[in-house]
C-alpha atoms as one frame of an Amber mdcrd trajectory, in Angstrom:
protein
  78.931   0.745  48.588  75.899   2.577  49.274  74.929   5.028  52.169  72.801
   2.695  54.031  75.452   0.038  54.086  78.071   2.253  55.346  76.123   3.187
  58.171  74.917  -0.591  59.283  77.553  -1.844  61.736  79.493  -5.062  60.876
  77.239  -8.015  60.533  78.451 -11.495  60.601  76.748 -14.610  59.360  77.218
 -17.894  59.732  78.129 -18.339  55.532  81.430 -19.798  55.698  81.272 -21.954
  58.242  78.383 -23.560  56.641  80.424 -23.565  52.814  83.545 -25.066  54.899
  80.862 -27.704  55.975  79.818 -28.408  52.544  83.419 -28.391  50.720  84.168
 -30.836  54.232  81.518 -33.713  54.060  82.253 -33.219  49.795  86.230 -34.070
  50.781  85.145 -36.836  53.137  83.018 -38.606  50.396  85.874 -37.738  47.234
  88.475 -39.535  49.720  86.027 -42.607  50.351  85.163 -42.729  46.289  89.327
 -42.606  45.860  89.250 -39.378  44.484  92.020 -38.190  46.677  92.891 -34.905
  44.206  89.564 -33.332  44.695  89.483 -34.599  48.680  92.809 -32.523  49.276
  91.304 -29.318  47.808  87.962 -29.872  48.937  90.144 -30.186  52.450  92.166
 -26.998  51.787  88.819 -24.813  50.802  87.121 -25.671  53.758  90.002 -25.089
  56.048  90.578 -21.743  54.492  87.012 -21.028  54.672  86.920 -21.905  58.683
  90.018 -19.694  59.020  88.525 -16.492  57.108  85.444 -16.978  59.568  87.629
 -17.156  62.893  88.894 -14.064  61.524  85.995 -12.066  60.890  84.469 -13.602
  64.426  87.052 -11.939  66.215  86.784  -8.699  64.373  83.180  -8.716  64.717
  83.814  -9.190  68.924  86.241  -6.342  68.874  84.446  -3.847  67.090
């Protein structure tokens, strides 16, 4: 970690929601193709994703 990024405060970005909305619309069209394997982990990713930025969006309020 350098100096400069050290001293920035926390900065949050809209990334994951937008990667859970990508792994999302991919596990809505694996479930429609009958692909249900990929559409449950395409599912799981994106939930996981949403979750990680609920997190950091409430860290990022606090501090």
């Amino acid at each position: 970690m350098t100096l400069s990024a050290a001293l920035l405060p926390l900065q949050f970005s809209g990334e994951f929601l937008y990667w859970a909305l990508i792994f999302f619309v991919l596990a809505i069209v694996a479930g429609l193709a009958g692909f249900r394997g990929v559409a449950g982990l395409s599912m799981e990713i994106a939930r996981i994703l949403v979750l990680v930025f609920l997190v950091l969006a409430v860290i990022a309020l606090i501090l």
